[in-house]
N, C-alpha and C positions, 0 to 999 in steps of 0.2 A: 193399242198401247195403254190405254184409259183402261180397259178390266187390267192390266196386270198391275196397275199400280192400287187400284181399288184390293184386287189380290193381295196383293204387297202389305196393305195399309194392317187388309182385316188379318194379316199372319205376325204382325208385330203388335197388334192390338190383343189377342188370342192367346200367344206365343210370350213374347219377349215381356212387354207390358202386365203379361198378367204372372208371370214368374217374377218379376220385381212386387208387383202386390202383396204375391204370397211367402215370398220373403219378409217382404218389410212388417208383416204381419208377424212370422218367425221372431223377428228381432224383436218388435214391440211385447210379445209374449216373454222372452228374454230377460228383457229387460224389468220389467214386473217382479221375475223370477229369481234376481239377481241381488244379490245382498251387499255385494262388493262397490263402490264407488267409484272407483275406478273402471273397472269392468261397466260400468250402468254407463259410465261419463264416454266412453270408447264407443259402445254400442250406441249410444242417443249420435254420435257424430257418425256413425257409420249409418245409421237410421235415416237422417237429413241427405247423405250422399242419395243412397239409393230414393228419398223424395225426387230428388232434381232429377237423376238420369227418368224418373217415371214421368218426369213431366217432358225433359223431351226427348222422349220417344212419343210422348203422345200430342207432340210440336210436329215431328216427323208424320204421323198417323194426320194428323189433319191436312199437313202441307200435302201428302200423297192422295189424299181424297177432293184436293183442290175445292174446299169446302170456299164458300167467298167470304173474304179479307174482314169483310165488318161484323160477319158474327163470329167466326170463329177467332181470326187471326190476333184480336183487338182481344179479347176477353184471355185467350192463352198468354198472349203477352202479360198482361195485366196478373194473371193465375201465377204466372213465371217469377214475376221480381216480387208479388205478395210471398211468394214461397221464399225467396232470399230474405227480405226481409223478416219475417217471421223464423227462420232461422236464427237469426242474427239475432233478435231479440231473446231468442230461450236459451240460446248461447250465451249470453250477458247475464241473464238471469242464473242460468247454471254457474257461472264462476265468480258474479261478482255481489249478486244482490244476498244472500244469505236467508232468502224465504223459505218459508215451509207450504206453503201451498204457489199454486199458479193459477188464473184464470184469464180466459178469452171470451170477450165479446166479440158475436158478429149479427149485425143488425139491417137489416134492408128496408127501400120504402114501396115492396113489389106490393103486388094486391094479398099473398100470404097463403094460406091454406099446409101448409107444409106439417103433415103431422106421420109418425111413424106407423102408423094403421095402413095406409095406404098402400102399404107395402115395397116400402120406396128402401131400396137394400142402401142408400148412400145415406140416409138419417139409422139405417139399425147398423150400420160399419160405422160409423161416429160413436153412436152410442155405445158399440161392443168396445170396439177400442180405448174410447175411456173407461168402459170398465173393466178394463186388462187394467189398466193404468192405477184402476184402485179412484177411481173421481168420477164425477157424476154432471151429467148433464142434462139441460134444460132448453127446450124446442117451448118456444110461444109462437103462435102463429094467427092474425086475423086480418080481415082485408084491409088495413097499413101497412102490412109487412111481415117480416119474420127477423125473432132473435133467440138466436140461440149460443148460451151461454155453457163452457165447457171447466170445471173446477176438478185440477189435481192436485196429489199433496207430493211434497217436493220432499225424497228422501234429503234427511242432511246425511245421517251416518258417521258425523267428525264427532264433535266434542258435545254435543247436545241430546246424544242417545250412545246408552251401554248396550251391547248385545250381549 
């Protein structure tokens, strides 16, 4: 019963999980692409949808690999309501604050080493992604930690730019 769910886990990890990836990857190219406001404002909300469901199915993918509770469970959780909330904030930003750019700090106090040579595809999918996005990003990394800092510039498109 235990390989079919190990089965199970790696056919929605493979499968499902990774066609939400390369969608939301779809979207964010999209969105770049897109000159409409409206259209960008629709697609960023549909963008955040397909976030969640990728995370859980990848809630799903761990619970099926009965990974144990304090490394996985703790930190998914944790991965799960940062994703809400970080929603919620670009959401406020997109309708309320009236900025032209956007930036994110995130900063750890791990031993560090984290640099894009490594060949670590999850710092060069950051990096590509913000540079769909037209923003650039910065990976520091030395034995205190890692921070890596992400800057996009925030179409207005209303009344402060003529096309």
């Amino acid at each position: 019963m235990k390989n079919e769910f190990v089965t199970l886990s790696q056919e929605l990890h493979d499968g499902i999980a990774q066609d939400l990836v390369g969608l939301g990857f779809s979207i964010d190219n999209a969105i770049s692409h897109n000159s409409d406001s409206d259209t960008r404002s629709e697609l960023r909300a549909v963008r955040f949808e397909i976030t969640e469901l990728i995370e859980k199915v990848r809630v799903e993918i761990h619970r099926l690999r009965k990974l144990p509770s304090y490394s996985i469970n703790s930190t998914t959780h944790i991965t799960f309501e940062l994703n809400r909330v970080f929603n919620e904030i670009l959401r406020n930003v997109e309708e309320h604050s009236r900025a032209t750019s956007l930036s994110i700090t995130v900063t750890d106090n791990g031993i560090g080493g984290a640099t894009v040579k490594d060949g670590s595809f999850g710092l060069v999918g950051i990096q590509e992604r913000v540079k769909n996005l037209r923003g650039e990003t910065l990976i520091e990394s030395d034995q205190k930690g890692t921070k890596i800092v992400v800057t996009i510039p925030l179409d207005t498109n209303d009344s402060s730019s003529d096309s």
